[in-house]
C-alpha positions as CSV (number, residue, x, y, z in Angstrom):
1,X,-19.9,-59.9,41.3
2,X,-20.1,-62.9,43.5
3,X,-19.7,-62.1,47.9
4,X,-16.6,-64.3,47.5
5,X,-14.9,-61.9,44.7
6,X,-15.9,-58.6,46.8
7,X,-14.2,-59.8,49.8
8,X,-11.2,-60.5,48.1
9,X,-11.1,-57.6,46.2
10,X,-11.6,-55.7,49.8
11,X,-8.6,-58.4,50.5
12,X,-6.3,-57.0,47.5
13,X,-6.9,-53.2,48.1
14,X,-6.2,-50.8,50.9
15,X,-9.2,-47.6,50.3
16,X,-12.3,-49.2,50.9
17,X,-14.4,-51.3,48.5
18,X,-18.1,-50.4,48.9
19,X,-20.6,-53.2,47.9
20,X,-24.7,-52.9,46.7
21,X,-25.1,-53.8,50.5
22,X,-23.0,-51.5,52.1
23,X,-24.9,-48.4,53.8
24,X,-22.6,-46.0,51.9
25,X,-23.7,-47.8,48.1
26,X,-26.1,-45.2,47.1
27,X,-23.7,-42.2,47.8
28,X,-20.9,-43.5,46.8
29,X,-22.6,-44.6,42.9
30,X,-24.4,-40.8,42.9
31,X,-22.7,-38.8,40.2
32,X,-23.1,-34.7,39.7
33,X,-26.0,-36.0,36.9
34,X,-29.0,-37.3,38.6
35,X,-30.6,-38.5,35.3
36,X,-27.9,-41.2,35.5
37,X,-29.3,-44.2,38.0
38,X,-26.6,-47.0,37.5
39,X,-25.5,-50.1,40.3
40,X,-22.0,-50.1,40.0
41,X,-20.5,-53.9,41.0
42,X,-18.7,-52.1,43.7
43,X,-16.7,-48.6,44.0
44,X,-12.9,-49.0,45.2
45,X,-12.3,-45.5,46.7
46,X,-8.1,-46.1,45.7
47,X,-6.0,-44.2,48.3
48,X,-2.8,-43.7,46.2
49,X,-1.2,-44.6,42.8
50,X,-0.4,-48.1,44.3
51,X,-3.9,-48.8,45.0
52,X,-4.6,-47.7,41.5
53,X,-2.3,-50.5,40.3
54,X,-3.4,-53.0,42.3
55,X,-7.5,-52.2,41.5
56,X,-7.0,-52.5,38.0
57,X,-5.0,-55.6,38.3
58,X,-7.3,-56.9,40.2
59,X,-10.6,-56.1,37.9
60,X,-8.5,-57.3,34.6
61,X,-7.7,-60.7,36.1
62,X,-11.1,-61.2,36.9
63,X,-12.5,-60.6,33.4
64,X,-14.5,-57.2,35.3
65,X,-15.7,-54.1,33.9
66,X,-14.0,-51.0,34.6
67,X,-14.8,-47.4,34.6
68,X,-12.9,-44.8,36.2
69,X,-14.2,-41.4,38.8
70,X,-12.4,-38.2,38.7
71,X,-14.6,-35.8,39.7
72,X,-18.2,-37.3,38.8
73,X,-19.0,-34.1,35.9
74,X,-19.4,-36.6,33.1
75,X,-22.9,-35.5,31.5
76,X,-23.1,-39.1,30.3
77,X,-22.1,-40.8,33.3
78,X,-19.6,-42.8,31.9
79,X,-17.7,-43.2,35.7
80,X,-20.6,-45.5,36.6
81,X,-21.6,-48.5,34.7
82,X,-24.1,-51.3,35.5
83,X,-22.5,-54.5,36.8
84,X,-18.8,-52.7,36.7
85,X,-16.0,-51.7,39.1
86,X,-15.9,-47.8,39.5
87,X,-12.2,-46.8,40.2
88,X,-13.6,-43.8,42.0
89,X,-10.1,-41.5,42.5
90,X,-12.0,-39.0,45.1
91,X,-10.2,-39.8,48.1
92,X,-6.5,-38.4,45.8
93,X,-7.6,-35.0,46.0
94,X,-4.4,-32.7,46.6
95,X,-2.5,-29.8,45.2
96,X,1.1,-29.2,45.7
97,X,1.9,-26.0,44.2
98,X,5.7,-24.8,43.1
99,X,6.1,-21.3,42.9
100,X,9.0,-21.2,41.6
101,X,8.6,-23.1,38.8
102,X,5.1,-22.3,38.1
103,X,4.1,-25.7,38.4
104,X,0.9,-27.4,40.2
105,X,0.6,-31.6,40.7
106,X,-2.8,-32.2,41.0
107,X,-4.1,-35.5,42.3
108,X,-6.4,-37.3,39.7
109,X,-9.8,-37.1,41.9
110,X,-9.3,-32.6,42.3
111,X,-11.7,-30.5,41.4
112,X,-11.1,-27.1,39.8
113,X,-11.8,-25.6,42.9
114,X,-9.1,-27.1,45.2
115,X,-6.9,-26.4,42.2
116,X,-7.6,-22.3,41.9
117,X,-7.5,-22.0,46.1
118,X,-4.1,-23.5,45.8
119,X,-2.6,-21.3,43.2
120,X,-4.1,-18.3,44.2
121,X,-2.3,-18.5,47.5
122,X,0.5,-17.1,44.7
123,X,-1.1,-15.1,42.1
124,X,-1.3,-17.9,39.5
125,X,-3.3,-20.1,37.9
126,X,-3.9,-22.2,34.8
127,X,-7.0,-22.3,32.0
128,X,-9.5,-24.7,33.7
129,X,-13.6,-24.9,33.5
130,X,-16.7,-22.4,34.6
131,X,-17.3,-24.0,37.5
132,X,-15.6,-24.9,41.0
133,X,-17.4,-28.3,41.2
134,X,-15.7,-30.0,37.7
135,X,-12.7,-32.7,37.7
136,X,-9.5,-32.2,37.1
137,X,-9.3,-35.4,35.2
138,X,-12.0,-35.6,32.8
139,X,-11.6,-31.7,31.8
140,X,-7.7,-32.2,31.0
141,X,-8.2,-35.6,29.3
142,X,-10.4,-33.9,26.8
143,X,-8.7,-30.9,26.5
144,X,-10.5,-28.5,28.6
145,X,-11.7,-25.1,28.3
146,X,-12.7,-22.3,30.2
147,X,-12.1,-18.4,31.4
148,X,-8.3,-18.2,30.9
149,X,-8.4,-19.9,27.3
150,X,-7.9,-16.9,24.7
151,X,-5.3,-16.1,26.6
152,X,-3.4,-18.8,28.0
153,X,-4.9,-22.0,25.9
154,X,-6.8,-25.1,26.4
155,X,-6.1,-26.7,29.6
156,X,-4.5,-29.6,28.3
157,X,-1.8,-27.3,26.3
158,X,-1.0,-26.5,30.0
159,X,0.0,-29.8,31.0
160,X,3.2,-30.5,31.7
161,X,3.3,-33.9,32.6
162,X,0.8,-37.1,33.7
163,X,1.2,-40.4,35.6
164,X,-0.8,-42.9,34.6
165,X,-1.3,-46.5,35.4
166,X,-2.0,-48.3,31.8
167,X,-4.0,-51.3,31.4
168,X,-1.3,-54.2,32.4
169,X,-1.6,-52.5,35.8
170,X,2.0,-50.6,35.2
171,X,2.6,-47.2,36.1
172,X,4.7,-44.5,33.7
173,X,4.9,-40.6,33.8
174,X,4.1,-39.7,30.4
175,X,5.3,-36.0,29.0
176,X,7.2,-34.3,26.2
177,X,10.2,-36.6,26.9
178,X,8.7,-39.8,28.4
179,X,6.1,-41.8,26.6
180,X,5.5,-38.7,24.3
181,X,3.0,-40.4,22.5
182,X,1.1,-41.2,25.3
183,X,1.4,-37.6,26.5
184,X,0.1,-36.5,22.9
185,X,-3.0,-38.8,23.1
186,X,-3.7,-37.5,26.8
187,X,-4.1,-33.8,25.7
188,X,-8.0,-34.4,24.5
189,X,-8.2,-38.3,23.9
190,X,-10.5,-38.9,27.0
191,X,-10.3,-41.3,29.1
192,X,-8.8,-44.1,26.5
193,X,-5.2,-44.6,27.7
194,X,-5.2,-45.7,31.5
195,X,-6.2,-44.1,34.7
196,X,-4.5,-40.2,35.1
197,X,-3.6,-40.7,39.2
198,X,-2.0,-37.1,39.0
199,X,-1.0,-34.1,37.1
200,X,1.5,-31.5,36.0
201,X,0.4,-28.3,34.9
202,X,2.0,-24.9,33.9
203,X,0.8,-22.0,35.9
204,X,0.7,-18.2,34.9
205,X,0.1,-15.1,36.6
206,X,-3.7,-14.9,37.8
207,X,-5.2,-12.8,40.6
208,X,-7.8,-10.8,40.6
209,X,-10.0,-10.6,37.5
210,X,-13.1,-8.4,36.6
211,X,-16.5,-10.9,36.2
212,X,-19.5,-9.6,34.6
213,X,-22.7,-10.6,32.8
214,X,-25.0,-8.7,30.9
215,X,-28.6,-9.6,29.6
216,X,-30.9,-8.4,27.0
217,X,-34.4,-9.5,26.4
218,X,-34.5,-13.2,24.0
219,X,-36.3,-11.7,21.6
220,X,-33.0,-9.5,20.7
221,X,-30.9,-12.2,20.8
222,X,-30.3,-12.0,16.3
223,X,-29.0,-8.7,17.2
224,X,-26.9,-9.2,20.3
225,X,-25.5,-12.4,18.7
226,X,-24.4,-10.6,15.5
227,X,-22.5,-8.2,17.4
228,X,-21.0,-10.7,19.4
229,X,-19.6,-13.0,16.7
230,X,-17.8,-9.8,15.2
231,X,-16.6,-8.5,18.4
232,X,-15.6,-11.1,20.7
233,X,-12.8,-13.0,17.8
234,X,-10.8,-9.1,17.6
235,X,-11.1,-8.8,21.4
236,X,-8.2,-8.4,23.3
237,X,-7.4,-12.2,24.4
238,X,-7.7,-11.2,27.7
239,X,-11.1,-10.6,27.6
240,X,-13.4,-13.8,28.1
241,X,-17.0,-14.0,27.1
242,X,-19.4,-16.6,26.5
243,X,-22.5,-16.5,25.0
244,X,-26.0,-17.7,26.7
245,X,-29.7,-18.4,26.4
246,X,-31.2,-18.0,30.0
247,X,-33.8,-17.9,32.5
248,X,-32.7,-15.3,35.0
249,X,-32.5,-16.8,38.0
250,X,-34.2,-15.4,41.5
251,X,-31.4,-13.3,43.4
252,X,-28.2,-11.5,43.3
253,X,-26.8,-9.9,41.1
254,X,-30.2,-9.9,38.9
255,X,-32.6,-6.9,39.8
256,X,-36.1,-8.4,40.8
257,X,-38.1,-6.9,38.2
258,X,-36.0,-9.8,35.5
259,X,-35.9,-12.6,37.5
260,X,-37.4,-15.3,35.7
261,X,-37.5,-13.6,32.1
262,X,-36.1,-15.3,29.1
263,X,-32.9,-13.6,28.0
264,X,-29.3,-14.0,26.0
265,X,-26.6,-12.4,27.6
266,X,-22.7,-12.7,27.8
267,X,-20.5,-13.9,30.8
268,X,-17.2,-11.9,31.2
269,X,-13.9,-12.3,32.4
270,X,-11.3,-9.7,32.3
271,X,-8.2,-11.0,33.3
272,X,-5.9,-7.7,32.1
273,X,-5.2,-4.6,33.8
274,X,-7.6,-4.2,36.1
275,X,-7.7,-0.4,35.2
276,X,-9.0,-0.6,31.9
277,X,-11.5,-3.1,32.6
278,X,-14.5,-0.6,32.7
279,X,-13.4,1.2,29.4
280,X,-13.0,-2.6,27.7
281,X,-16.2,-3.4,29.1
282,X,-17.7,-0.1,27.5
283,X,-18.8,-2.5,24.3
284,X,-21.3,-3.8,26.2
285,X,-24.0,-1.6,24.9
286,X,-23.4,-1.5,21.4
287,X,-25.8,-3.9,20.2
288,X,-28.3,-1.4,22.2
289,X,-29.0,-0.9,26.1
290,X,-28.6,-4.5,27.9
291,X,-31.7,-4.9,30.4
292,X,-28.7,-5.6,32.9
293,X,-25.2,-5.4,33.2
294,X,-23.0,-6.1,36.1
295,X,-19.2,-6.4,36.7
296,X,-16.9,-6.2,39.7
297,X,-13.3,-7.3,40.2
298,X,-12.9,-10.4,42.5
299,X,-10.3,-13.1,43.2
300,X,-10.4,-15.7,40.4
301,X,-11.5,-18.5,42.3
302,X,-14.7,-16.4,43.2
303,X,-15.6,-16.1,39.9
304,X,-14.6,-19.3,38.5
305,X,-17.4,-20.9,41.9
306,X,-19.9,-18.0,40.7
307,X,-22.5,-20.9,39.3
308,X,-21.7,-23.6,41.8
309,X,-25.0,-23.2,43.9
310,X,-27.2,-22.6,40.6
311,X,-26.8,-25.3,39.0
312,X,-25.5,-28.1,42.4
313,X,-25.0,-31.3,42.0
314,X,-28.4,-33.7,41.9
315,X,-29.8,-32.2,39.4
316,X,-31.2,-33.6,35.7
317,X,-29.3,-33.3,32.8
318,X,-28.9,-33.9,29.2
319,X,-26.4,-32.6,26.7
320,X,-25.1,-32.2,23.6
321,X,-22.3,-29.8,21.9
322,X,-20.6,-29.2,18.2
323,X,-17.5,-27.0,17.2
324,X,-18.3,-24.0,15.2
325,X,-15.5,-21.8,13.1
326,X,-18.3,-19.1,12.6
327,X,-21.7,-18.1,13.7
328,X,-24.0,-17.8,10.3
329,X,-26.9,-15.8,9.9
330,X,-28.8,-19.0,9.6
331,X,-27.5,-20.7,13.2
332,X,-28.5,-17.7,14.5
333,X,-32.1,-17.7,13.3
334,X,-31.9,-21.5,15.3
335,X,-30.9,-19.8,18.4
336,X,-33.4,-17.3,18.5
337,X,-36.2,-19.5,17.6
338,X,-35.0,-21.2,20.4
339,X,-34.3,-18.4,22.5
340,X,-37.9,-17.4,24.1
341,X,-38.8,-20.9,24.7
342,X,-36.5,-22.5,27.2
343,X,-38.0,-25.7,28.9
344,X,-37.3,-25.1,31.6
345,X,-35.6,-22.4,34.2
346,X,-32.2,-24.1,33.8
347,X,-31.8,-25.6,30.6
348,X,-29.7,-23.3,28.6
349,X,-27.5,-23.0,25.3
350,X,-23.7,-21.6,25.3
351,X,-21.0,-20.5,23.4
352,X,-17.2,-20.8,24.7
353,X,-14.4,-18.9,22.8
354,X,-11.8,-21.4,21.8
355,X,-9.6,-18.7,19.6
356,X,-6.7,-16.9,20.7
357,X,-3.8,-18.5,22.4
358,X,-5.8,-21.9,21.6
359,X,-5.3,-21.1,18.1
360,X,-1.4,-20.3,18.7
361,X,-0.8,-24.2,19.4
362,X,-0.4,-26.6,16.3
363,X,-3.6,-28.7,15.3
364,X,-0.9,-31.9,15.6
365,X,0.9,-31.1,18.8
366,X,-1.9,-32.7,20.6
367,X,-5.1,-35.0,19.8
368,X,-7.4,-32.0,20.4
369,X,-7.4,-31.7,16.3
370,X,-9.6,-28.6,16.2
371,X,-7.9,-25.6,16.0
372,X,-10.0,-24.0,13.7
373,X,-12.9,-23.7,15.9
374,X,-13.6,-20.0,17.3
375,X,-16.4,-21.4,19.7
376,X,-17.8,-24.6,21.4
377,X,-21.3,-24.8,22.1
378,X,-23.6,-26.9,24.7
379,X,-27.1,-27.1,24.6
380,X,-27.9,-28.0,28.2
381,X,-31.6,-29.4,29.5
382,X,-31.5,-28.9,33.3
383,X,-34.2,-29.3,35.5
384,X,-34.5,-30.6,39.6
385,X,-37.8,-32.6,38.8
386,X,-37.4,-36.2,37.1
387,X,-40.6,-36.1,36.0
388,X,-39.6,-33.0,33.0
389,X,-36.3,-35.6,32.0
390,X,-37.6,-36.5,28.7
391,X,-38.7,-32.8,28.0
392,X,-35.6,-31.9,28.8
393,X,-34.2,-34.4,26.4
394,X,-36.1,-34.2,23.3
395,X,-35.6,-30.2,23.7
396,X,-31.5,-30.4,23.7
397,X,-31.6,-33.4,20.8
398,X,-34.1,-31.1,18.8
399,X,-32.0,-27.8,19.4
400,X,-29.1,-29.9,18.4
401,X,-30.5,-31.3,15.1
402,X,-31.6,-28.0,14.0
403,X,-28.0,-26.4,14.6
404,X,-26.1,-29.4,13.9
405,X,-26.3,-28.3,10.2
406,X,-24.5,-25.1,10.5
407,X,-21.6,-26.5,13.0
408,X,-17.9,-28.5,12.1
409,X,-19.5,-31.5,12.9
410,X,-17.4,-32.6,16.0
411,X,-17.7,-31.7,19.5
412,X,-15.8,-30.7,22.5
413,X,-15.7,-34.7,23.3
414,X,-17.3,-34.0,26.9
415,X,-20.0,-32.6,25.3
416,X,-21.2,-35.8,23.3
417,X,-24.2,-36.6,25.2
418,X,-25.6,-40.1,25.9
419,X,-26.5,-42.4,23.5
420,X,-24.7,-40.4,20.8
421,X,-23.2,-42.9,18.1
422,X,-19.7,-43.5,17.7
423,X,-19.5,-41.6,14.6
424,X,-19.2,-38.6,16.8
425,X,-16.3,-39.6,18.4
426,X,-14.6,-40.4,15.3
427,X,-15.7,-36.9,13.8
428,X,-14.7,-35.2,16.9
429,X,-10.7,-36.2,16.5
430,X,-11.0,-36.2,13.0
431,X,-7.4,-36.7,11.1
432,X,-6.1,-38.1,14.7
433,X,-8.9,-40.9,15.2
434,X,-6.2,-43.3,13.6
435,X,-3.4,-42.2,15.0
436,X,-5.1,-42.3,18.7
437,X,-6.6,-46.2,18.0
438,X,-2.9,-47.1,16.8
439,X,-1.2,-45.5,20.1
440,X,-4.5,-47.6,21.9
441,X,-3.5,-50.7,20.7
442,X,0.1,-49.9,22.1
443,X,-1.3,-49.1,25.5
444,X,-4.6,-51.1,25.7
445,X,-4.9,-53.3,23.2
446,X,-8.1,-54.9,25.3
447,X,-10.0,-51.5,25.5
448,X,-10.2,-52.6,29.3
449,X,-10.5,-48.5,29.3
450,X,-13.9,-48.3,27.4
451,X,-16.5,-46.8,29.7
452,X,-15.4,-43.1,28.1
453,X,-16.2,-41.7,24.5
454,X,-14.4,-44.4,23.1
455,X,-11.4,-44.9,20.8
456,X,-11.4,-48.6,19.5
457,X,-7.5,-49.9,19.4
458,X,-6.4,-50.4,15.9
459,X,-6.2,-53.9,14.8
């Protein structure tokens, strides 16, 4: 972008437009995954809906690239691309919660965190992520999953209504009644259809939960897995627990005497009567005695931040995910093979429960066309130090190819990592890649939304 074009677009816009030569450049193009090092054109920090409207206006007109910031979580930094425009919503970051209805708007640059202090101020809340730090935006747009899911559904299946400004720069509030097929393809179709400046979601009763983890050594992780696929699908849906390969990390809860030992354990979140959380919990050593187990109520928001400062923004990272509707014998002798040999002290695998209330909603009410999955898995390579990026690379894409096999073959679509063809997009809506490029070509039939895991427009 030429000086002349950066000052008028600084001209056109009322946030700030932040240039390679401004002081603020480097922070402002830094994204929650340090492996991605891209020079944005500029990022237009937009203020409101209006400025929204005018940015993309303004980038379209001038034959620019576009990609749009929620809350910076991508894994394959799609909200920054060489030579583009970031649309970076950070500065719309609000929550105006209705009790009464049960209702929360959510501006499009929140993160789950602002989103659970607000509703907890009431005793509700809705199915969001694991961790304080993610976007509103990108989770919803592609469908979102998290503690509250068995029992109260993908996060998109909570959304109540979105408004969006679409590729000719207009605005609309999409939902069951206006624009309904927009508002189909916005529950898991990415980022494809315009820019999401704010939210509408349902809200249930959520207050305090019981959190828990419990470990055992990696090399039992064939028996702690087969007792987990069994037991976790004819759980009660309010019990939450995903499944991990870890490093223990140095410090609280952990004991000393594990820190830094290779283990598989399960994260728990009981979000039912708090009195028969202990005897629900009781399961935990049925596959044999965990080497340790921990659980405590606690507000939901504390839980839901419990990671935050393990795993804080500036770190390395690769991944890659697939949908599973079981967990064979032979996927589990990947994982364990896997298991004892973790790259590094934060790469790890997981397994989220999808089932339950997610299952309850009808594989064509929404574009999030799996239904049938019981889990969705991420292999994650983490690691502070630049220099082990490739390691951690070559181990998540090796993990992957081994387990690939034994998976749907679609992911959760923000777990496609980078570089990954478009053939996994398409497999990942599977029956509803059509019907999304057709309801593309309606709404932007230039694909000036194509920095996302992207849906073509139909021709």
């Amino acid at each position: 972008m030429d000086g002349k074009t950066l000052e008028d677009m600084r001209t056109a816009l009322r946030g700030p437009v932040i240039g390679p030569h401004d002081a603020e450049y480097d922070a402002a193009r830094g994204i929650y995954n340090a492996m991605i090092d891209r020079r944005p054109a500029a990022v237009v920090r937009c203020t409101d809906a209006a400025d929204v409207m005018a940015a993309v206006d303004f980038i379209r007109d001038h034959d620019l690239e576009l990609a749009v910031r929620g809350g910076g979580h991508s894994g394959g930094g799609l909200c920054v691309v060489d030579d583009a425009v970031t649309v970076d919503l950070r500065p719309m970051r609000w929550v105006r919660v209705d009790p009464t209805a049960r209702t929360a708007r959510v501006g499009g640059g929140t993160l789950l965190g602002d989103l659970d202090h607000a509703t907890h101020a009431f005793g509700l809340g809705t199915p969001t992520g694991i961790m304080s730090t993610t976007g509103v935006g990108g989770l919803t747009l592609g469908g979102g999953h998290g503690y509250l899911t068995r029992r109260y559904g993908l996060t998109a299946d909570n959304l109540v209504a979105a408004d969006v400004v679409l590729a000719d720069g207009g605005f609309v509030t999409a939902s069951e009644s206006e624009h309904p097929d927009l508002f189909w393809a916005l529950r898991g179709g990415g980022g494809n259809f315009g820019v999401v400046t704010s939210f509408r979601f349902r809200l249930h009763a959520v207050n305090m939960v019981t959190g828990g983890v419990t470990v055992w050594p990696a090399e039992r992780t064939r028996e702690v897995l087969r007792w987990y696929r069994e037991f976790l699908p004819q759980a009660p849906e309010e019990l939450y627990g995903f499944f991990a390969l870890l490093t223990v990390p140095p410090g609280p809860p952990f004991p000393e005497e594990i820190h830094g030992r290779a283990m598989c354990g399960v994260v728990w979140c009981w979000s039912g009567d708090p009195d028969a959380a202990e005897r629900v919990l009781a399961v935990v050593r049925e596959p044999g005695a965990p080497a340790f187990h921990f659980a405590a109520p606690m507000p939901y928001p504390a839980f839901q931040s419990m990671f935050d400062e393990l795993i804080p923004a500036g770190l390395q990272w690769y991944w890659r995910g697939d949908f599973f509707d079981r967990i064979t014998d032979d996927a589990i002798d990947v994982h364990a093979g896997y298991a004892e040999n973790l790259p590094t002290a934060l790469s790890t695998m997981h397994l989220y429960p999808i089932d339950g209330a997610a299952h309850r909603v009808d594989r064509d009410d929404t574009a999030w066309d799996y239904r049938d999955a019981v889990w969705s898995g991420v292999i994650g390579g983490v690691d502070p130090d630049p220099a082990n990026a490739g390691t951690i690379r070559r181990w998540c894409v090796d993990y992957w190819q081994d387990l690939h096999p034994h998976s749907m073959g679609g992911a959760y679509v923000n777990f496609i990592g980078e570089g990954e063809g478009h053939d996994r997009v398409e497999a990942t809506y599977r029956g509803h890649y059509d019907r999304l490029a057709e309801i593309k070509r309606k709404y932007d039939p230039g694909n000036l939304f194509h920095a996302n895991q992207n849906i073509v427009p139909a021709r």
